[in-house]
C-alpha positions as CSV (number, residue, x, y, z in Angstrom):
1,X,15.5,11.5,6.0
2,X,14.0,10.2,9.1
3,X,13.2,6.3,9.3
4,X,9.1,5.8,9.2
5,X,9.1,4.4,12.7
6,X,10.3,8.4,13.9
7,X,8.0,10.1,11.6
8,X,4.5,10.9,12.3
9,X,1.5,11.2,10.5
10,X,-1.7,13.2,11.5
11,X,-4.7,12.4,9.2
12,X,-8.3,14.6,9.5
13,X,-11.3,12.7,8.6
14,X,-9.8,9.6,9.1
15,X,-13.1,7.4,10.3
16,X,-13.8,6.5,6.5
17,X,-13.5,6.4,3.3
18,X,-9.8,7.6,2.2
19,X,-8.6,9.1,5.1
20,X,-9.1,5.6,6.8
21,X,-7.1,4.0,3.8
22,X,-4.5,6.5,4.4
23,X,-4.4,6.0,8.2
24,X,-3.8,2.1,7.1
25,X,-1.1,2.6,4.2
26,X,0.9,5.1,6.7
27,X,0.7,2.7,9.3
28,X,1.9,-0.6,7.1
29,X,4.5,1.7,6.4
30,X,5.5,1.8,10.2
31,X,4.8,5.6,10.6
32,X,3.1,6.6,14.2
33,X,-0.8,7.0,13.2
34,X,-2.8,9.7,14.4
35,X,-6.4,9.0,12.7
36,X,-8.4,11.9,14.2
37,X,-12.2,12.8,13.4
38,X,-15.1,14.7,14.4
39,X,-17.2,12.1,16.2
40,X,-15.3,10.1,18.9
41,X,-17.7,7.1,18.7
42,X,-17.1,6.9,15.1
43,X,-12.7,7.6,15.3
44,X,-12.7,5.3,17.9
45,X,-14.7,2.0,15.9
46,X,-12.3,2.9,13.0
47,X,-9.0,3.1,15.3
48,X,-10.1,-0.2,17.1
49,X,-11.0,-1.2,12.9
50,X,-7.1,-0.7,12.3
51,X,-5.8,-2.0,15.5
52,X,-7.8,-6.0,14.8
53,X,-5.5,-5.5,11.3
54,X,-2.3,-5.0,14.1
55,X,-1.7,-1.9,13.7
56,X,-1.2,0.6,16.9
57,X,-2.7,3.7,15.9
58,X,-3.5,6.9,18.0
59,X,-7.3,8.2,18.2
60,X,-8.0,12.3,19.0
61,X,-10.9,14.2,18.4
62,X,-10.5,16.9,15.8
63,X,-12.7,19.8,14.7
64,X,-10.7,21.8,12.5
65,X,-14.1,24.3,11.8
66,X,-13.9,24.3,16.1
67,X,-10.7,26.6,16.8
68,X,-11.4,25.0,21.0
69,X,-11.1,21.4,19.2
70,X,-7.4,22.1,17.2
């Protein structure tokens, strides 16, 4: 299996709730953190959230309903 530092993790709804817990338990874990959501302002207060906790996660903007957004 791949070590967690080469393995990455892409997590939907990730602004709050348990898709932000996820975002941090993956990233504890030392896997690369995508946390992506549908409203920027809100992705981007949770990524900076995660980051003041050390962690480096990734931010994108993700619609899954929005076929232009995936």
């Amino acid at each position: 299996m791949a070590k967690a530092e080469d393995r990455i993790a892409l997590v939907t709804g990730a602004n709050k709730g348990i898709g932000f817990e996820i975002c941090r338990q993956l990233a504890r874990r030392g896997l690369r953190v995508i946390l992506t959501s549908r409203d920027a302002k809100k992705g981007l207060g949770a990524q900076k959230a995660l980051a003041k906790e050390g962690f480096e996660v990734l931010y994108r903007e993700l619609d899954v309903s929005r076929r232009s957004s995936v």
